[in-house]
N, C-alpha and C positions, 0 to 999 in steps of 0.2 A: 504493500500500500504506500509507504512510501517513497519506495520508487517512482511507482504511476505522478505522485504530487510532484517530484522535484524534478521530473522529465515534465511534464504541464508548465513547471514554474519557468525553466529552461524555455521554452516553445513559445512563453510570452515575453521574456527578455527577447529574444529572438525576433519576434512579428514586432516586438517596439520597438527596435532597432531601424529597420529595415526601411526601406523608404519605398512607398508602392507606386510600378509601374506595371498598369493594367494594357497587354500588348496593345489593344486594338486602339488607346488613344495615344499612342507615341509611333514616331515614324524610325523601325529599325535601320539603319544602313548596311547596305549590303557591297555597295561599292566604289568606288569613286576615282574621278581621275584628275589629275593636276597636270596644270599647264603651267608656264612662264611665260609671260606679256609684259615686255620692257622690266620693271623693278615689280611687276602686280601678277600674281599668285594666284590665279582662276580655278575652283574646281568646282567640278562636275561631278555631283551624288547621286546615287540611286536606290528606293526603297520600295520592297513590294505591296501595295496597294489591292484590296476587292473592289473590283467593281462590278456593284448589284448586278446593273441592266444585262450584262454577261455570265455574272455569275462565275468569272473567273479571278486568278489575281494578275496581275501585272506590275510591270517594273515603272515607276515614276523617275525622271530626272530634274536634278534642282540644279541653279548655279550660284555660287559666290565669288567675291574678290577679296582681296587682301593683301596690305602688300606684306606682312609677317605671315607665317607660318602658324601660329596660335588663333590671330586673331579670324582665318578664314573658317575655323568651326565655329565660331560665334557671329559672323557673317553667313553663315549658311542657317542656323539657329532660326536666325532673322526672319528667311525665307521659306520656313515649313511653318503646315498651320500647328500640329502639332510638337512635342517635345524629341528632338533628335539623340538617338543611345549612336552609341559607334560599339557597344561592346561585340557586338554579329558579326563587324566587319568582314567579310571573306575575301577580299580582291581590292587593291590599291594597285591603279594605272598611273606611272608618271612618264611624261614625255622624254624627249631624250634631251631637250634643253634643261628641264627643271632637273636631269638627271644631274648634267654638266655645271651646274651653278650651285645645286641646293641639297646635293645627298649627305651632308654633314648633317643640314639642320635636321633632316629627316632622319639620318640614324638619333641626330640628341631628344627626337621628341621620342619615338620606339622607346630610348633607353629609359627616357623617364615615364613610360608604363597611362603617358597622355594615350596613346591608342592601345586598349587593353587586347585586341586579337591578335593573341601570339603567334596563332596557326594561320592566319590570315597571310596570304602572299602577295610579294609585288612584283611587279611584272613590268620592262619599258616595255615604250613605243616609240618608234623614229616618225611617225605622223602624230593627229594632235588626240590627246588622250580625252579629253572631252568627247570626241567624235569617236570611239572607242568605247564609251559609256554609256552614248545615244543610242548607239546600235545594237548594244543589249536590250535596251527596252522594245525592240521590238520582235523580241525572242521571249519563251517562255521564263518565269524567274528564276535566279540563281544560273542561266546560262555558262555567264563568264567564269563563274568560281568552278562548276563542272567540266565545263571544253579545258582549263588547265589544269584541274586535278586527274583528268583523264589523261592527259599527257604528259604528265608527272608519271601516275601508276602504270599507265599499260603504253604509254608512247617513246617519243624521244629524248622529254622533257628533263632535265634533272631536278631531282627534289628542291623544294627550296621554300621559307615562310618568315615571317619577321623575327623569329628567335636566331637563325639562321646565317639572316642578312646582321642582326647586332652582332653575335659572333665573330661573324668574320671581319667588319669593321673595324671592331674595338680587340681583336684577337689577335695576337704576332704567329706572325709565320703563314700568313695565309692572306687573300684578297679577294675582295668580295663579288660575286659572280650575281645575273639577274637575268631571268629569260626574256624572250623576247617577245610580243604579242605586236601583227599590222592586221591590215585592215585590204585585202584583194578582195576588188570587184563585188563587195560587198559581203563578204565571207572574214569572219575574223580566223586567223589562222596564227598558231605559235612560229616564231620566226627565228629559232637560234639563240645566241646566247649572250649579253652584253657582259665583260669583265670591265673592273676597275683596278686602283691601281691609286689606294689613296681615295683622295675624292675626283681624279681622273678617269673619266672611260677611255682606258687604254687601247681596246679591239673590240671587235664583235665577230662572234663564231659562227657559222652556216650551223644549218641544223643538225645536219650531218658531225660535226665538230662538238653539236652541243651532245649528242650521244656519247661520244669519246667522252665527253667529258662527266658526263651520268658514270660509264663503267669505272672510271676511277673515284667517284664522290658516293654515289649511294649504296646502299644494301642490298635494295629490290634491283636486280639489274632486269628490265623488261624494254620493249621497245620495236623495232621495225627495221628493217634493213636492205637496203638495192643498190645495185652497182651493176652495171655494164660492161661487157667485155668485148663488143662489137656488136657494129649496126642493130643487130637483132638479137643480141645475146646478154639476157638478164641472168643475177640472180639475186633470187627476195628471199627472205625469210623470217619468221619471228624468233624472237629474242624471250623464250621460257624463263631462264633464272640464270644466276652464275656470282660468283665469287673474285673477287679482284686482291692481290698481295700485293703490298711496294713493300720495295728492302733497300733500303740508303746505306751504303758501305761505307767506310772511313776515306776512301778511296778516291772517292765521288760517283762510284760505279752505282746507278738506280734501276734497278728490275724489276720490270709490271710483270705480274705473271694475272694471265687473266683466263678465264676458265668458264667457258658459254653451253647452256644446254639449249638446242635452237627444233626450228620447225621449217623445213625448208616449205616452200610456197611457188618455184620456178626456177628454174635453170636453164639450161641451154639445151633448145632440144637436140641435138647431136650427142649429146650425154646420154651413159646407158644406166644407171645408177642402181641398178639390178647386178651390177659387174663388182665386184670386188674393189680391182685398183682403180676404175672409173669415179665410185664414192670416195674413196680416198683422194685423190685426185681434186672433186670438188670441196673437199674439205682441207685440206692443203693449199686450194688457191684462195678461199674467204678468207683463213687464218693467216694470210699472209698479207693480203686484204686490208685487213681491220690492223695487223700490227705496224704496218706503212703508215697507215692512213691516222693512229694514235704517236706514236712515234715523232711522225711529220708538224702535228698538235702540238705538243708538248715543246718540242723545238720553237717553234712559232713564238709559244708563250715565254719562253726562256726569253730568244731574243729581244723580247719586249720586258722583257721583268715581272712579270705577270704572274702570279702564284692564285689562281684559284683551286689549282689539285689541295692545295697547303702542304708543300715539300718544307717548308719552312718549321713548320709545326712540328712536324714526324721530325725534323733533325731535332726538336729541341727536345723531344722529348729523351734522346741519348745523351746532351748534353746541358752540363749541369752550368756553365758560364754562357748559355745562348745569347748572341749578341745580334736581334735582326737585321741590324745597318749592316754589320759584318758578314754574314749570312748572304743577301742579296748582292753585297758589292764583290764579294771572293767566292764564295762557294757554287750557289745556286748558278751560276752562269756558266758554270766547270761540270756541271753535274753533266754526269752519259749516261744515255737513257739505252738500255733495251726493254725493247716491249716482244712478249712469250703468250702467243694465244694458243688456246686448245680449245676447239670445240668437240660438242658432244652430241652427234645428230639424231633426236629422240624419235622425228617424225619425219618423215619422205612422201606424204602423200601431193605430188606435182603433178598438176597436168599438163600434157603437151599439145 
């Protein structure tokens, strides 16, 4: 008995705390995208809305201006009829001007926990991320947050969310990476991979590259895969699961060993793949393929200075006087990369 009374008494400390927000009169945000205009900070909202006469919900967009970074959520405030939460957030779109100008203040607002959706992800655009957010709305709700969590889990996408992005910001040994989202012919489509380099965008990766870059960052290795070998000679396949090792020698010597269970989808029809050393054969030319074609990445990045793998990090964790100026200016740009693929052909149903 009293147990039951001082869990009661608990449950009303609790509901008196609490400050009530009843959904249907506050407007969730689901997602939003900022622009840079001269010194003034445009962004573009969106939150799901019913409406009766349809009977469905829909995506509403609001806009505000600002020229501080605080003051455009109380600018936006302004302009809904009801009370604005940001705590749902799913999807922050910034262009790739505000990327170039303003990704400090955006890591310092993240760090200090002003946007509470940690799993929420950000995404640039090389077009304008307002028009980016408009074009959700005329897609069913929660769109944008699905088309990249899908291509995060089963696509090319690499993982990535605001705990992620502070990480690597505020983290040594490593630089911060962000996918890429445009806008073709009226289809929103993931576009590759923007790295930074500081608060500079140093490169942007093809999609192709952003893959590479998934096999050495994430857990879930999943994804898609085609490449050409002449006029009419594909090979596709999916990307099941797999396992990635780096090993950083004292040497400078760095070995990806990487390790794919796949699902081929097409090859070349002159292939007999019923044949023994013909399967081998096409599993010999992928894995040589993809260790080219990561390899060539990697280098790319070096030259640029560019640490999104976070080779920096994995050294430090051998060494106990890690000095990242020293690091990037000696070491990292000495590192020899070999890249070791083995695939593991689960499924062969191709047709020809």
């Amino acid at each position: 008995m009293k147990g039951q009374i001082l869990a009661l008494f608990c449950c009303c400390l609790l509901s008196g705390c609490a400050q009530a927000r009843t959904v249907d009169r506050i407007n969730i945000i689901q997602s939003m995208g900022v622009d840079l205009e001269g010194e003034t900070m445009k962004m573009t909202a969106s939150y799901p809305t019913y409406i009766k006469a349809s009977q469905q919900q829909a995506e509403i967009p609001i806009t505000a201006e600002s020229k501080i970074m605080y003051g455009i959520f109380t600018a936006l405030t302004t302009k809904s009829s009801q009370p604005v939460e940001l705590g749902q957030m799913r999807t922050l779109v910034i262009s790739e001007k505000f990327a170039r100008n303003s990704i400090s203040e955006l890591a310092d607002i993240i760090n200090r926990e002003f946007i509470k959706s940690s799993n929420a992800t950000i995404v640039v655009t090389q077009q304008h991320a307002g028009s980016i957010i408009s074009e959700t709305s005329k897609k069913p709700p929660f769109f944008l947050s699905e088309l990249i969590e899908q291509n995060m889990n089963h696509g090319n996408t690499p993982m990535t969310n605001y705990h992620s992005f502070v990480n690597q910001y505020y983290g040594e040994g490593q630089d911060v990476y962000l996918p890429v989202i445009n806008k073709d012919q009226g289809l929103l489509q993931m576009d590759g991979v923007v790295v930074f380099k500081g608060d500079e965008i140093k490169l942007w990766l093809t999609g192709e590259e952003g893959l590479y870059l998934k096999f050495l960052k994430d857990k879930a290795l999943t994804g898609t895969y085609d490449f050409m070998t002449g006029p009419k000679d594909m090979y596709s396949f999916f990307i099941l699961r797999g396992k990635t090792d780096i090993a950083i020698a004292q040497t400078g010597k760095t070995t990806i060993s990487l390790k794919l269970y796949i699902a081929l989808r097409e090859i070349p029809k002159k292939i007999n793949i019923q044949k023994k050393d013909e399967l081998q054969a096409v599993r010999k030319q992928i894995e040589d393929k993809l260790s080219l074609g990561i390899k060539t990445m990697l280098i790319r990045l070096q030259k640029n200075n560019a640490d999104p793998i976070g080779f920096g990090e994995r050294y430090r964790w051998k060494q106990r006087s890690f000095s990242e100026n020293k690091f990037y200016k000696e070491i990292y740009p000495n590192l020899d990369f070999e890249v070791k693929t083995k695939l593991i052909i689960l499924h062969s149903g191709v047709g020809h």
